[in-house]
C-alpha positions in Angstrom: 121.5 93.9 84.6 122.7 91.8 87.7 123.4 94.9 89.6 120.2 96.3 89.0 118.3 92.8 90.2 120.6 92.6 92.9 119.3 96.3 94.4 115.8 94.6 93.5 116.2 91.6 95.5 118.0 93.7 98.9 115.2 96.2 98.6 112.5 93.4 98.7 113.9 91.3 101.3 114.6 94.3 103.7 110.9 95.3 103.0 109.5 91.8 103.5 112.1 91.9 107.1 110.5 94.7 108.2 106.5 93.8 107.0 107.5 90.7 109.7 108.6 92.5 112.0 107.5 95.9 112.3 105.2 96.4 115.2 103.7 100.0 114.3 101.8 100.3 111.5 103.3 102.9 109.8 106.7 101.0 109.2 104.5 98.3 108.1 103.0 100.5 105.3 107.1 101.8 104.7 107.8 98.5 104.5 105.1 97.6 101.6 106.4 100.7 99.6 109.9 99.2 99.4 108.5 96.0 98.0 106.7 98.5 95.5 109.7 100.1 94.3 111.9 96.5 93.9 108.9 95.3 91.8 108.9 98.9 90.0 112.9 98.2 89.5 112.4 95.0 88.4 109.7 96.2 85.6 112.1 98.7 84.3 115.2 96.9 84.2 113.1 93.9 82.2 111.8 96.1 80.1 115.1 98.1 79.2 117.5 95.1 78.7 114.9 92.5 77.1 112.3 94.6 75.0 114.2 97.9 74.8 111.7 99.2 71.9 108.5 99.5 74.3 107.4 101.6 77.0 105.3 98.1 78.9 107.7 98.3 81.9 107.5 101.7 82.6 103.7 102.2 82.1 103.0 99.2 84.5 105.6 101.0 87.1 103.7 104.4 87.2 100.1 102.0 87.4 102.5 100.5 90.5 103.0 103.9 91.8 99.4 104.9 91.2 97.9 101.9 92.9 100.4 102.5 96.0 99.5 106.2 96.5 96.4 105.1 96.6 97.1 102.2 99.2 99.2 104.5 101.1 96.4 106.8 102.0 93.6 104.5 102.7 96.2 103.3 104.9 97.4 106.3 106.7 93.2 106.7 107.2 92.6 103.7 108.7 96.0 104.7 111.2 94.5 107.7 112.1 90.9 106.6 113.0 92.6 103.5 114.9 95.0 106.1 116.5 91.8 108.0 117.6 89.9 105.3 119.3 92.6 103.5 120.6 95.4 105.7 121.0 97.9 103.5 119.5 99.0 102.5 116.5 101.0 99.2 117.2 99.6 96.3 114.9 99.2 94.0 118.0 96.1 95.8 118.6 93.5 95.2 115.6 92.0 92.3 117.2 89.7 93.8 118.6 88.3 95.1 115.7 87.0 91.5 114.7 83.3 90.7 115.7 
């Protein structure tokens, strides 16, 4: 179980490194999808070494995976209309998209 947390954790911090300081938006959005797949590891280790008789762990990690396909392209959406009125993608940018 400790190796499997550990992979967790590594994945989650490198994502969380790289959400910080990622300047193009689609490393940001990479970034997020690691921190999915630690929390989906997390679910499915949990679920396999405390309550080994259900299925909770692994039906929550699909709704993860669901709910980031989803956030993935509403992201890559909002990239390309950004990309085509700006002609950049770097995050520094969206200020001046506020009113």
């Amino acid at each position: 179980m400790q190796s499997y947390l550990m992979l967790a954790g590594v994945l989650f911090v490198v994502g969380i490194f790289g959400v910080i300081t990622r300047r193009n938006t689609i490393g940001i959005l990479m970034s997020l999808e690691l921190m999915f797949n630690a929390a989906n590891i997390n679910l499915v280790t949990f679920n396999n070494f405390v309550t080994a008789d259900g299925l909770s762990g692994q039906i929550f990690s699909i709704f993860i995976i669901v709910i980031a396909a989803a956030e993935t392209t509403i992201g890559l959406a909002i990239v390309l209309l950004i990309y085509r009125n700006w002609k950049g993608i770097d995050s520094d940018c969206y200020g001046v998209m506020k009113w």
